[in-house]
C-alpha positions in Angstrom: -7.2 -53.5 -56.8 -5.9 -54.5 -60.3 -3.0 -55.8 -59.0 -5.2 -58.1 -56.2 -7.5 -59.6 -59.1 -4.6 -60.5 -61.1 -2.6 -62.1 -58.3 -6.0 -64.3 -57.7 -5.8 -64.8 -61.4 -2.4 -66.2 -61.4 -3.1 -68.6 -58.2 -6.2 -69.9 -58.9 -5.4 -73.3 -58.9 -3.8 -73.1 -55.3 -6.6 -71.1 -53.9 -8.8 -74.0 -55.3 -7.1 -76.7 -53.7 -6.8 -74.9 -50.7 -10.4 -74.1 -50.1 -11.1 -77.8 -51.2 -8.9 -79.4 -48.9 -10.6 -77.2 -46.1 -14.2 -77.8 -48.0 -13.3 -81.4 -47.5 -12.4 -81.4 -43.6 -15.2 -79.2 -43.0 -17.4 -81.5 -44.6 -15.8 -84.6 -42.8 -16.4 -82.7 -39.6 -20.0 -81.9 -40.1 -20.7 -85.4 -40.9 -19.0 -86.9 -37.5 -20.9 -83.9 -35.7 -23.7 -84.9 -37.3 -23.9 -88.4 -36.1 -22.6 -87.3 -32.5 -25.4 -84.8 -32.5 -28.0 -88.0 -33.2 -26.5 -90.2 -30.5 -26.9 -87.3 -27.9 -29.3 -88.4 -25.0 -29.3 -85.4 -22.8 -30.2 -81.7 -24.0 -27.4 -80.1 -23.0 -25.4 -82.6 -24.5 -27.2 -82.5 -27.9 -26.4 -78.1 -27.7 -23.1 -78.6 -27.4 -22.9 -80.5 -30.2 -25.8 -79.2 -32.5 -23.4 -75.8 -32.0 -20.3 -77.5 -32.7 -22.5 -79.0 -35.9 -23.8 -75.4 -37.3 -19.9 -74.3 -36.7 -18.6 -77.1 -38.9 -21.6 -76.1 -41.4 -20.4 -72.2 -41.2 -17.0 -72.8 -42.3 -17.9 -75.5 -44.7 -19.9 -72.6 -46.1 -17.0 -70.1 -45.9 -14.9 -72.5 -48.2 -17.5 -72.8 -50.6 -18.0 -69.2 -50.8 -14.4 -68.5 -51.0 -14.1 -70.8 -54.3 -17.3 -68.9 -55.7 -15.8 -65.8 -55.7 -12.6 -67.2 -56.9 -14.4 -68.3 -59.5 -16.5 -65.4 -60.2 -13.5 -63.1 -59.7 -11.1 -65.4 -62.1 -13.6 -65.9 -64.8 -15.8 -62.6 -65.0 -14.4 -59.6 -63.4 -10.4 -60.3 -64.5 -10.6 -61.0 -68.3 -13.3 -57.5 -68.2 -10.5 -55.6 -66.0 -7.9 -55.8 -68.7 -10.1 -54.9 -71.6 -11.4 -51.8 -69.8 -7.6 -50.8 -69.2 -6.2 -51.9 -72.3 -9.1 -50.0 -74.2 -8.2 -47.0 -71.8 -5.0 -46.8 -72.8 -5.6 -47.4 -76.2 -7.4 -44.1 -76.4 -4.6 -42.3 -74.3 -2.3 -43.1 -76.8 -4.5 -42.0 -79.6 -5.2 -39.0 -78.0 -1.5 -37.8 -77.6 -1.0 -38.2 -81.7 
């Protein structure tokens, strides 16, 4: 588990250019779908793409997710991971004296 946080540590700046670039082409998509959704003039025409419109919202919302934790993760839980072990081992070494 340590070694997971601290590899999303080190690649933080990818993963947040990764999830933007998809944050970004979600977002474009949901905007055409969207519009194509408004221009729809027969029900099961406006389903189809109302769905296709909550799908592009869905993964828009993955992405954003995605850089919350990686935030969260990065900025809380990391720098909180390596004072609990170095404290731990710390009072290992002081024990063994």
């Amino acid at each position: 588990m340590t070694d997971i946080l601290l590899f999303i540590a080190d690649s933080e700046t990818w993963i947040y250019v990764l999830l933007g670039v998809a944050g970004l082409v979600y977002a474009r998509l949901a905007v055409l779908r969207y519009l194509e959704a408004r221009r729809a003039m027969f029900g099961l025409e406006r389903d189809r793409a109302l769905a296709r419109l909550r799908q592009a919202l869905g993964m828009l919302s993955v992405a954003l997710a995605g850089a919350l934790m990686t935030f969260v993760l990065a900025t809380f839980v990391v720098p909180l991971q390596v004072t609990i072990v170095s404290f731990c081992t710390a009072k290992k070494e002081a024990l063994n004296r």
